[in-house]
Backbone as numpy.savetxt, mean C-alpha at the origin, in Angstrom:
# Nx Ny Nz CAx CAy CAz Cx Cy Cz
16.74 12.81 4.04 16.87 11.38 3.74 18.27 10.86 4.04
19.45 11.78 4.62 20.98 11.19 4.66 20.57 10.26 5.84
19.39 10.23 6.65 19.31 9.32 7.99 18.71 8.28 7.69
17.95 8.21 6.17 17.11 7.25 6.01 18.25 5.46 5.80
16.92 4.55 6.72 17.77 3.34 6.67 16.38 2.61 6.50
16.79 1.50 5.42 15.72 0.78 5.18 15.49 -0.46 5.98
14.30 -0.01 6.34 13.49 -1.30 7.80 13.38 -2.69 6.98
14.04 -3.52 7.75 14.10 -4.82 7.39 14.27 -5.99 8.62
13.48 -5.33 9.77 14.23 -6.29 10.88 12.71 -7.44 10.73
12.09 -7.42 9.95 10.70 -8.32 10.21 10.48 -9.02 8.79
11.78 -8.66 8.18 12.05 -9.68 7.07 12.32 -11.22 6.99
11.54 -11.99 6.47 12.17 -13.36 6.69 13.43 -13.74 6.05
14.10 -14.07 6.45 15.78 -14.47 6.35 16.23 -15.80 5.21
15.07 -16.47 5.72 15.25 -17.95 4.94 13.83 -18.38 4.26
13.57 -18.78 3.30 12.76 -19.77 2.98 12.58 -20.78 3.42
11.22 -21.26 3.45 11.01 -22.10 4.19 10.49 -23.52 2.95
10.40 -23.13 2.46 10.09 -23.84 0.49 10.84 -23.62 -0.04
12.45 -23.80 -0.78 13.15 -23.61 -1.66 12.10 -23.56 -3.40
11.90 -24.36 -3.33 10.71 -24.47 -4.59 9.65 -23.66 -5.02
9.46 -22.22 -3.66 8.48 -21.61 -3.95 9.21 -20.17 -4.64
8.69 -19.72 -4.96 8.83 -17.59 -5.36 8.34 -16.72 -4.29
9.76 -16.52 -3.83 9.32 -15.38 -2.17 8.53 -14.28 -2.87
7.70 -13.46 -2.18 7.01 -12.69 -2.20 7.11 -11.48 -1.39
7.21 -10.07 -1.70 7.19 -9.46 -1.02 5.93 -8.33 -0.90
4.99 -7.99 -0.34 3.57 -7.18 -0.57 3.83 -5.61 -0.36
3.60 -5.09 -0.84 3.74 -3.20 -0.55 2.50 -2.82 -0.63
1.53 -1.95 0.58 0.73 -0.95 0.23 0.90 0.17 0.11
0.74 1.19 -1.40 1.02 2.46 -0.77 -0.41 3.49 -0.51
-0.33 4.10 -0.09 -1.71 5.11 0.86 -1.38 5.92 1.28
-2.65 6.61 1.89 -2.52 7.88 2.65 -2.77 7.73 3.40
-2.72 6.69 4.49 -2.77 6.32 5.68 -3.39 7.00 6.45
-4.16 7.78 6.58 -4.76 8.82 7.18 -6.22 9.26 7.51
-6.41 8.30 8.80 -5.27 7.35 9.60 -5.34 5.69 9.09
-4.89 5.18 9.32 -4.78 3.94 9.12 -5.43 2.98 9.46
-5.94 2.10 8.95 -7.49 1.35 9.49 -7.16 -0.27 9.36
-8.25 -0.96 10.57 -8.05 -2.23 10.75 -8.18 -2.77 9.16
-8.67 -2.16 8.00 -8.89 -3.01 6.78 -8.01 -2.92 6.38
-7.09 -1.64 6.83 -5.40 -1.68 6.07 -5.19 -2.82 6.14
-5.21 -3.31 7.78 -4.03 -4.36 8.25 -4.87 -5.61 7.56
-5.94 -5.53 7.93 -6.42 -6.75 7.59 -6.45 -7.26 5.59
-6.16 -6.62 4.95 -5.89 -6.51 3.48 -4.25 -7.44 3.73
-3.29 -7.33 3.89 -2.25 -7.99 4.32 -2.65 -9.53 4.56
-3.77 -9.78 5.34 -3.76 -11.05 6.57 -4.48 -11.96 5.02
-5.11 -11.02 4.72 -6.07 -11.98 3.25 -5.41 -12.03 2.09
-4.14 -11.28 1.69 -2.96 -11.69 0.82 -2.66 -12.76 1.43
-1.98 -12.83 2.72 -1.68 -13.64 2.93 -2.23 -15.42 3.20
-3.00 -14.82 3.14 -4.41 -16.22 3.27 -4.54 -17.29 1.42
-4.51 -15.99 0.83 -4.56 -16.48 -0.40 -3.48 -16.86 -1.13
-1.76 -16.16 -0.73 -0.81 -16.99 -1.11 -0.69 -18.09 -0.60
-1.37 -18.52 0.69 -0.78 -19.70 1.17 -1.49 -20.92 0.51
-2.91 -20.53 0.31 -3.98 -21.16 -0.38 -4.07 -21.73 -1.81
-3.31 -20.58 -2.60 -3.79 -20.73 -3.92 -2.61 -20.09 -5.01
-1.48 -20.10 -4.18 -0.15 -19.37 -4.93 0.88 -20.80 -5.03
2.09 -20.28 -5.61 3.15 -20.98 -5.04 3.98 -20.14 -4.71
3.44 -19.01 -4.07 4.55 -18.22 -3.58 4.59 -18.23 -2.04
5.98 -17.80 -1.50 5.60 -18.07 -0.18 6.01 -16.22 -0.30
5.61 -15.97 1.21 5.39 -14.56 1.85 6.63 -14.23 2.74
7.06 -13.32 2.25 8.71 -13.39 2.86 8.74 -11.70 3.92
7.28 -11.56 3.85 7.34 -9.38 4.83 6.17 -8.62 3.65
5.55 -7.45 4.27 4.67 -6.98 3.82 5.12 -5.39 4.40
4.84 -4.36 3.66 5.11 -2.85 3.82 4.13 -1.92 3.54
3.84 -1.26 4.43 2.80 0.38 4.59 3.76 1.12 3.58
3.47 1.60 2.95 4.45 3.24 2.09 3.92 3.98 2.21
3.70 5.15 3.44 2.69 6.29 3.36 3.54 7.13 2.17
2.30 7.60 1.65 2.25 9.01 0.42 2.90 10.06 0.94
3.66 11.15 0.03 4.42 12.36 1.30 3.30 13.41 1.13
3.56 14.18 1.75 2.76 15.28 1.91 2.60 16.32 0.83
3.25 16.13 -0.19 3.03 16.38 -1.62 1.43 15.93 -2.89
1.26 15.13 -1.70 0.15 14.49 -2.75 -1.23 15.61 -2.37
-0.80 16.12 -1.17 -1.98 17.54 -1.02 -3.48 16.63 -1.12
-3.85 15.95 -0.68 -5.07 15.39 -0.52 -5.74 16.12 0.73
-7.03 16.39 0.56 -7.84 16.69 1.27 -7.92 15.67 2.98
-7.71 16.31 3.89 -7.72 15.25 5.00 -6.25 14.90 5.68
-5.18 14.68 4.49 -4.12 14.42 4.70 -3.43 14.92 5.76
-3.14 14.39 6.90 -2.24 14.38 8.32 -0.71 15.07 7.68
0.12 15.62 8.65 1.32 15.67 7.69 2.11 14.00 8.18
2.76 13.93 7.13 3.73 12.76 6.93 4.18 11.92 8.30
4.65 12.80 9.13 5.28 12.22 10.36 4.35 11.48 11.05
2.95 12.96 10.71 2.21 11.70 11.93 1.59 10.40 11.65
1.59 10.43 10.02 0.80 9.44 9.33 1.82 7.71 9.87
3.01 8.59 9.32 4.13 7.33 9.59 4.08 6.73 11.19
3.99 7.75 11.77 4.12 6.97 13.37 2.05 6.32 13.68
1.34 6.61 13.08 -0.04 5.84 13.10 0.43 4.93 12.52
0.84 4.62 11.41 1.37 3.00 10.99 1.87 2.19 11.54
3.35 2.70 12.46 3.90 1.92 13.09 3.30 1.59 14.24
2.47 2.64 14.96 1.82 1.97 16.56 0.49 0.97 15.80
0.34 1.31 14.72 -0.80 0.03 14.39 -0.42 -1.01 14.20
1.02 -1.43 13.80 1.62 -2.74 13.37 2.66 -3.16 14.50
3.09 -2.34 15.33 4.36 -2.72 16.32 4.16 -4.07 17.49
2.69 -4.08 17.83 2.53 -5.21 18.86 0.98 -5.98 17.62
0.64 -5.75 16.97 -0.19 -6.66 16.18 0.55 -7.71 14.98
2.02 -7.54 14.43 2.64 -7.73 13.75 3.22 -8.61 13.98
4.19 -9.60 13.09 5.43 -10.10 13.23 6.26 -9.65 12.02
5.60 -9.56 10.57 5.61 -9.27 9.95 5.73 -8.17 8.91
4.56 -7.09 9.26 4.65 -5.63 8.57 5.47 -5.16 9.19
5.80 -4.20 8.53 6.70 -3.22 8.69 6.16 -1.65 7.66
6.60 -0.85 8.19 6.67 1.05 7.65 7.57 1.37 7.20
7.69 1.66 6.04 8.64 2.26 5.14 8.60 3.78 4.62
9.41 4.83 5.59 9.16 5.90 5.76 9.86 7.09 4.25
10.37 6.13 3.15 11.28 6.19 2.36 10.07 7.13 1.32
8.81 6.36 1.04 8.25 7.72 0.09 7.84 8.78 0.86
7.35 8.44 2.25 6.66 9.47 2.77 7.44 11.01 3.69
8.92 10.77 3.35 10.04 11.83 3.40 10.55 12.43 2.42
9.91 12.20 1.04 10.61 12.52 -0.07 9.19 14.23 -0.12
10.24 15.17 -0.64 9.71 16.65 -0.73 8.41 16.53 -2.30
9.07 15.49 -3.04 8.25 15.20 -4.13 7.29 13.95 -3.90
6.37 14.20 -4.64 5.48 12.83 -5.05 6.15 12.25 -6.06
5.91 10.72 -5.20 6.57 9.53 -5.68 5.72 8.41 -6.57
5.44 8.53 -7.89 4.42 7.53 -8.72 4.76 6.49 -7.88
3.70 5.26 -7.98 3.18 4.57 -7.29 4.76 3.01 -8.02
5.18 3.70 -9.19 5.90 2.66 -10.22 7.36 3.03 -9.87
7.50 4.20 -9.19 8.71 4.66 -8.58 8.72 3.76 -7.34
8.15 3.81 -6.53 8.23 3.37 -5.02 8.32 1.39 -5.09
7.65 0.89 -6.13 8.30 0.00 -6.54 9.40 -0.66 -6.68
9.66 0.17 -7.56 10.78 0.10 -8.02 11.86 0.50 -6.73
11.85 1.01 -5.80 12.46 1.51 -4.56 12.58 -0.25 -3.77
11.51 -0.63 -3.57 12.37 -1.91 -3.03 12.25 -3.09 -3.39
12.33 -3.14 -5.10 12.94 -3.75 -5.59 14.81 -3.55 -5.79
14.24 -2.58 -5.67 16.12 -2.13 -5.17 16.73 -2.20 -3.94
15.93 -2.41 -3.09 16.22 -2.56 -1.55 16.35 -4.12 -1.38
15.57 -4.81 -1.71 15.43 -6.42 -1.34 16.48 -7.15 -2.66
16.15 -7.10 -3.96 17.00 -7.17 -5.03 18.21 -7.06 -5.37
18.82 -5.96 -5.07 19.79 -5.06 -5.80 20.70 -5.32 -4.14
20.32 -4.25 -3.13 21.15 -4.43 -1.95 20.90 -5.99 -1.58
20.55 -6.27 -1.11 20.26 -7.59 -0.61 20.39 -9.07 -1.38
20.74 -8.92 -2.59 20.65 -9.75 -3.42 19.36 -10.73 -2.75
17.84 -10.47 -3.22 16.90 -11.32 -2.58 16.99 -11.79 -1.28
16.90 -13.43 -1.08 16.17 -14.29 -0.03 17.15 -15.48 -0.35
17.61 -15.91 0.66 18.50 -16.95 1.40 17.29 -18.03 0.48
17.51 -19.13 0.10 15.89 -20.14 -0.80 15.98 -21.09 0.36
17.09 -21.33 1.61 16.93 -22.45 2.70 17.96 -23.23 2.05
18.70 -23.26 1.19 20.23 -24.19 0.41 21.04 -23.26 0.60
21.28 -21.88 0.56 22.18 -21.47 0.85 22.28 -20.75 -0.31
21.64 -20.34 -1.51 21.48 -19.78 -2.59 20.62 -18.29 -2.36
20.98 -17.43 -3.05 20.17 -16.44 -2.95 19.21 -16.22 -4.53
17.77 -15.83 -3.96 16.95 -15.88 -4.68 16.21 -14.84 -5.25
15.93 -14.49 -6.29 15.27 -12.90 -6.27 13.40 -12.91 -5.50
13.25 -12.11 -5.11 11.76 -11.61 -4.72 10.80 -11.08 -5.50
9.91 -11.50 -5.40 8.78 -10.66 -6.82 8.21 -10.06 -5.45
8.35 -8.60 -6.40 7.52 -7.57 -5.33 6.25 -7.51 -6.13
5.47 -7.23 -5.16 4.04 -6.60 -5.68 3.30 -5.81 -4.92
2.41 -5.00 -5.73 1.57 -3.99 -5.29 0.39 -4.57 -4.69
-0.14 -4.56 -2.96 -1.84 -4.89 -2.60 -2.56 -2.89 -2.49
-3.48 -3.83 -3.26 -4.25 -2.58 -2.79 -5.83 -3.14 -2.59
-6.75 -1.99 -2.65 -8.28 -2.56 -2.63 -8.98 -2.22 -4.49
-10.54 -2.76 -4.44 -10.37 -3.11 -5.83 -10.51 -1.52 -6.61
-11.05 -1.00 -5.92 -10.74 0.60 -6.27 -9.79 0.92 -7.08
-8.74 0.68 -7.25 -7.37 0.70 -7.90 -7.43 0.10 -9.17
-8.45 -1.10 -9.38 -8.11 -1.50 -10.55 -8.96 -0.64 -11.33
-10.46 -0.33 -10.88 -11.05 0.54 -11.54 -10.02 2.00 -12.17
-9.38 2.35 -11.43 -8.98 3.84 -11.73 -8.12 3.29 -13.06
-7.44 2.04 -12.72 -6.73 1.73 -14.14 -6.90 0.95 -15.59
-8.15 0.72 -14.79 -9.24 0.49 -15.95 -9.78 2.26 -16.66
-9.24 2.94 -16.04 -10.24 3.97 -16.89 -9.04 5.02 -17.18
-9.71 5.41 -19.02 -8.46 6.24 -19.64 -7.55 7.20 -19.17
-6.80 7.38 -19.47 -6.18 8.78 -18.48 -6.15 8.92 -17.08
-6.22 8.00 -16.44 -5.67 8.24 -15.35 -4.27 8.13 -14.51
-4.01 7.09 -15.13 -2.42 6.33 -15.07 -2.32 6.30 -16.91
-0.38 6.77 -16.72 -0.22 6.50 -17.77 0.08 5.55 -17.86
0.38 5.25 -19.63 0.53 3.50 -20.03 1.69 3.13 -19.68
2.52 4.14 -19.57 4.18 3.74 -19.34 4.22 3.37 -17.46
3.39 3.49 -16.58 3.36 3.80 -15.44 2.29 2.22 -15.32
1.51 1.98 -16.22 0.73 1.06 -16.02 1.40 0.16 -16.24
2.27 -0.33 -17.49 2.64 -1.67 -17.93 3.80 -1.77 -17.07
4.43 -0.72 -16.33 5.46 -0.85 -15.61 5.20 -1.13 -13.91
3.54 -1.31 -13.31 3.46 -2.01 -12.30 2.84 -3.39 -12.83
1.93 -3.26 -13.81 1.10 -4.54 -13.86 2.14 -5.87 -14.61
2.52 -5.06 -15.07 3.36 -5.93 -15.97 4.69 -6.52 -15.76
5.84 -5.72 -14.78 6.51 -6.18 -13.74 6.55 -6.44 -12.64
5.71 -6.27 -12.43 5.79 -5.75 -10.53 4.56 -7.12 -10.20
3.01 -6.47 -10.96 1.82 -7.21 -10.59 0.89 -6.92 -9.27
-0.27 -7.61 -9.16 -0.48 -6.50 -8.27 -1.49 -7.79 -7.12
-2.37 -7.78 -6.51 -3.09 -8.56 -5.13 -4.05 -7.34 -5.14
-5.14 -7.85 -5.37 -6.49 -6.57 -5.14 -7.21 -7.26 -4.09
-7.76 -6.88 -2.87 -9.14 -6.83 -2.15 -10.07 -6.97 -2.95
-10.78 -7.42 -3.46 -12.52 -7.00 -3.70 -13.46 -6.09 -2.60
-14.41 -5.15 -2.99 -14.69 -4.19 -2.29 -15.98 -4.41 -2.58
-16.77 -3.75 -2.12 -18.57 -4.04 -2.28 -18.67 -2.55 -3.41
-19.14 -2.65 -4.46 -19.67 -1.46 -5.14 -19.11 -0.95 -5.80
-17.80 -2.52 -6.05 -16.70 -2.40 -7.24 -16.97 -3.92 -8.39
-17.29 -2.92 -9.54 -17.52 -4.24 -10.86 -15.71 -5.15 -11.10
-15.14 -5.64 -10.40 -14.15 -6.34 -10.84 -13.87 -6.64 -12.26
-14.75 -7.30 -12.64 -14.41 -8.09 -14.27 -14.61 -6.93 -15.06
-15.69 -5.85 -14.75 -15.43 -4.90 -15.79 -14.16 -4.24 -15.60
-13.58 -4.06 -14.73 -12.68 -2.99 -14.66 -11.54 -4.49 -15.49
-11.73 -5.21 -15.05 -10.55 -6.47 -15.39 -10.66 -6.45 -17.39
-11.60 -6.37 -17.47 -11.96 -6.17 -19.13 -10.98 -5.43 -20.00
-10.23 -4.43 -19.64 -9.67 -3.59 -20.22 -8.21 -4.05 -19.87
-7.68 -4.81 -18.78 -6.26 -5.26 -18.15 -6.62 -6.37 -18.88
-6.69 -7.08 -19.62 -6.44 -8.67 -20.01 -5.11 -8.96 -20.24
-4.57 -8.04 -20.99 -2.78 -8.23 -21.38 -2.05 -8.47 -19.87
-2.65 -8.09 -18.58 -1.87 -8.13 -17.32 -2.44 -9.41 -16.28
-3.34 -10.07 -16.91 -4.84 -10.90 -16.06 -3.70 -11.64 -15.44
-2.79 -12.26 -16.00 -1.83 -13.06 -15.02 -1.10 -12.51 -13.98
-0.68 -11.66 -14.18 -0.11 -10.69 -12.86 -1.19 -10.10 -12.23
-2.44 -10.05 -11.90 -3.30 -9.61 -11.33 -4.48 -10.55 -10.23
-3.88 -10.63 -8.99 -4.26 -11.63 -8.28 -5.71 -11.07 -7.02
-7.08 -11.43 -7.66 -8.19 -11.19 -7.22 -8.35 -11.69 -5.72
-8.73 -10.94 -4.52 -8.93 -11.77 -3.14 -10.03 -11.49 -3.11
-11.14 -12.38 -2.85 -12.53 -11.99 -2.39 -12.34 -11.54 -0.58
-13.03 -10.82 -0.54 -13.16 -10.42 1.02 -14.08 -11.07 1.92
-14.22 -11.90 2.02 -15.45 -12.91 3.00 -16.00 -12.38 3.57
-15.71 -11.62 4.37 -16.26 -11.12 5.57 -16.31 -8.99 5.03
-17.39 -8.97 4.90 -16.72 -7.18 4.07 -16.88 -6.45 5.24
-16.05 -5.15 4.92 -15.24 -4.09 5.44 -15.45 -3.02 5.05
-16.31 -2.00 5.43 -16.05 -1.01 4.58 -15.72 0.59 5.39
-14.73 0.22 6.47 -14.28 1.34 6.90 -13.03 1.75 6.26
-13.58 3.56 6.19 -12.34 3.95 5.65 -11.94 5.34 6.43
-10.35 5.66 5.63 -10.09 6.39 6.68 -11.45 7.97 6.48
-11.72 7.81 4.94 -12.52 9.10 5.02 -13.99 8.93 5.88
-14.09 7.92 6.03 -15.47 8.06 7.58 -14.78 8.29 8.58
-13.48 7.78 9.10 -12.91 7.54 10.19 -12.62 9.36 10.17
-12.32 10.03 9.31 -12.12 11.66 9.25 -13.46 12.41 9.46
-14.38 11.78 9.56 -15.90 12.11 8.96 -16.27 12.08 10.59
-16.20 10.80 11.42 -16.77 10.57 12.72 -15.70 11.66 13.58
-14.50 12.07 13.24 -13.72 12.61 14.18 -14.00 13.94 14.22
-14.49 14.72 12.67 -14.83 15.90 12.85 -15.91 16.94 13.45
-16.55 15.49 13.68 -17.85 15.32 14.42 -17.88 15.19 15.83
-16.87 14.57 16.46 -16.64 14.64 17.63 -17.06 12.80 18.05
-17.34 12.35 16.81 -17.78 11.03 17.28 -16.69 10.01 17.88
-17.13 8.76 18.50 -16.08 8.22 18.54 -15.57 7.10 17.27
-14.76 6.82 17.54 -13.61 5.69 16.66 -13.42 4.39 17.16
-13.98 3.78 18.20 -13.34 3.22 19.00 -13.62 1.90 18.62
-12.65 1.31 17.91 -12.71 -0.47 17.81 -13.06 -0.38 16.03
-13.08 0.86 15.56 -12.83 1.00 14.09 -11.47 0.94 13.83
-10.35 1.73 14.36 -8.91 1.41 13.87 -8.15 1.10 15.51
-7.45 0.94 15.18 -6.51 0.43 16.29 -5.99 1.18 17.59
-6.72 0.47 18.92 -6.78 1.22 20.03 -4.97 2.70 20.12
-3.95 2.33 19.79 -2.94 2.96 19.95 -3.14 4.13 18.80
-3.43 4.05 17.92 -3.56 5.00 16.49 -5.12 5.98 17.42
-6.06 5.70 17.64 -7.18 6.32 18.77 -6.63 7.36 19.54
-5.77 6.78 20.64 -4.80 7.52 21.09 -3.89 8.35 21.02
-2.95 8.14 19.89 -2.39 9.15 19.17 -3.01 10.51 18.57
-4.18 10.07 18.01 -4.89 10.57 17.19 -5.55 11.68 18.08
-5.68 11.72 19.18 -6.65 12.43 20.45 -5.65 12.91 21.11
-3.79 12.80 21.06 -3.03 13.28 21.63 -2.51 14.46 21.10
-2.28 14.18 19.41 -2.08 14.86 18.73 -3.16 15.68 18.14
-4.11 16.14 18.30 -5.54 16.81 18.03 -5.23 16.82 16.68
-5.52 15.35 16.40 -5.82 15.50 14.29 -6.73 15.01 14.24
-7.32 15.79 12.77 -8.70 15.59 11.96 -9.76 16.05 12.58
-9.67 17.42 13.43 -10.86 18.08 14.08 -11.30 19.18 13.03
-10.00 19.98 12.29 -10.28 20.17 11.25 -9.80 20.12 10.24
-10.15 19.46 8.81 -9.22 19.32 7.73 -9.41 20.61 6.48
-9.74 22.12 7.26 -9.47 23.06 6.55 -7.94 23.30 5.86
-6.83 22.85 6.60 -5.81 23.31 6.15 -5.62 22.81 5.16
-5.69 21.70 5.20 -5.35 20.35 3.62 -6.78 20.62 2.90
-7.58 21.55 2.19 -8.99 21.83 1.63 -8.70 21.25 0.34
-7.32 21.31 -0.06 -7.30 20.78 -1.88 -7.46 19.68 -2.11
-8.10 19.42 -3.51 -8.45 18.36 -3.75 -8.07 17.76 -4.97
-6.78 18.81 -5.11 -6.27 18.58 -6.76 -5.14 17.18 -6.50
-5.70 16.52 -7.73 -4.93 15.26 -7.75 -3.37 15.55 -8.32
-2.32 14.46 -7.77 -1.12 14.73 -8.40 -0.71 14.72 -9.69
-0.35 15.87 -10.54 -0.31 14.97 -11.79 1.27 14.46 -12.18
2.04 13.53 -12.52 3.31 13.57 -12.92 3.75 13.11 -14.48
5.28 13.38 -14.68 5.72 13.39 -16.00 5.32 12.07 -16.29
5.49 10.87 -15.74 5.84 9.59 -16.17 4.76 9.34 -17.59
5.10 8.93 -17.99 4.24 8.94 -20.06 3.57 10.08 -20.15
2.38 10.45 -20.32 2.18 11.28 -20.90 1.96 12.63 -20.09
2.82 13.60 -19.87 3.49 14.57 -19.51 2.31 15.39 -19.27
1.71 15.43 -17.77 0.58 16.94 -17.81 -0.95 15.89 -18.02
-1.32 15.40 -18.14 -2.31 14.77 -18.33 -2.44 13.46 -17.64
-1.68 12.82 -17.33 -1.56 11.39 -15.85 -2.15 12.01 -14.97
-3.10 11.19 -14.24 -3.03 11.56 -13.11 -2.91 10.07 -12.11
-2.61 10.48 -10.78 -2.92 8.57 -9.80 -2.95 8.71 -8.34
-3.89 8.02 -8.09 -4.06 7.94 -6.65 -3.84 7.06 -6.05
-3.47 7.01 -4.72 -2.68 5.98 -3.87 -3.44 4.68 -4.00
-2.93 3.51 -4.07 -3.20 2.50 -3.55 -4.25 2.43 -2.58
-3.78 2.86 -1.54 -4.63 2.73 -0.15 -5.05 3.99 0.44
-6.65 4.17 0.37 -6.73 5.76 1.01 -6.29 5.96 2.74
């Protein structure tokens, strides 16, 4: 990490609303590999801050998971990170890859990596220029799909100290997913309902990377499921023909509240 430098060239500089609350979006995942619903989860945050927020959208960030999280399927790190970037480098103006959890030797709670650039945009940067010449702080937040809220709707999976410390500072932008109860899982978050910003998906999606691992092991094709350059890579680098090596399926567990008994899974598979 002495080489690590934090990507910020697709950051917006200025506000374009002094009056609004810049926004900054983070997914974190296992990118593996990375799928048009990734990107497109971003385009429908963004659809809905412009719609129905007063926040404006100031950059959006991939955080691949490191190779610690030992998931079944899991690419190692490098290659996950460079599928991100050829998926966002000519489709983008905006995203950007943040290679900062996915180099770390440890797994990084999801409330850590947060907290990472809130310290990056915040702390170094003192925020966002507001367009007067004032600098402004950024509310970061977590997108993920609605999957996520379920897991934190249900006991023991995230601890409480790990929970009230994204929902409750941070906040979060969910996808809606087909074959996810929203309001039930929302039933149990009421103390967070304001920091918790619902996107319906209009148009549904339900590729993921574990079919996209599923058609490859098979020999099937991919083609116009994720992004023609990530295809390519993916067939250069002969990954996901077999995911014997990565066979575990043990989830991460970490200290954060209750010590040995947390467990959490990425944001974004």
């Amino acid at each position: 990490m002495d080489e690590y430098r934090f990507p910020n060239s697709r950051l917006k500089k200025k506000m374009d609303d002094p009056e609004k609350t810049p926004l900054l979006l983070v997914a974190c995942g296992s990118f593996s590999p990375i799928t048009f619903l990734h990107l497109r989860m971003f385009v429908m945050a963004a659809d809905y801050v412009k719609h129905n927020t007063d926040y404006e959208m100031i950059g959006g960030y991939l955080s691949p998971v490191s190779d610690a999280y030992k998931k079944q399927g899991l690419a190692p790190a490098e290659h996950r990170v460079a599928m991100c970037q050829l998926a966002i480098d000519k489709a983008s103006n905006w995203l950007m890859v943040d290679p900062w959890e996915a180099e770390k030797k440890d797994y990084q709670p999801t409330a850590k990596v947060l907290d990472h650039f809130d310290h990056e945009i915040n702390v170094i940067r003192k925020g966002i220029d507001n367009g007067n010449g004032a600098r402004k702080p950024v509310k970061i937040s977590l997108l993920a799909g609605a999957d996520l809220i379920q897991t934190m709707s249900t006991p023991g999976v995230w601890s409480e100290k790990d929970l009230d410390h994204i929902l409750g500072r941070y906040g979060t932008f969910i996808i809606e997913r087909s074959g996810t109860d929203i309001d039930e899982a929302l039933a149990s978050l009421q103390n967070y309902r304001d920091n918790i910003h619902v996107i319906q998906q209009l148009i549904q999606n339900d590729v993921s990377s574990t079919k996209i691992r599923l058609f490859l092991r098979r020999g099937m094709s991919v083609q116009y499921l994720i992004p023609a350059p990530v295809v390519e890579y993916i067939e250069q680098n002969h990954l996901y023909r077999d995911d014997a090596r990565s066979s575990s399926t043990t989830s991460i567990q970490h200290a954060d509240g209750d010590k040995g008994k947390s467990k959490e899974t990425p944001a974004a598979s």
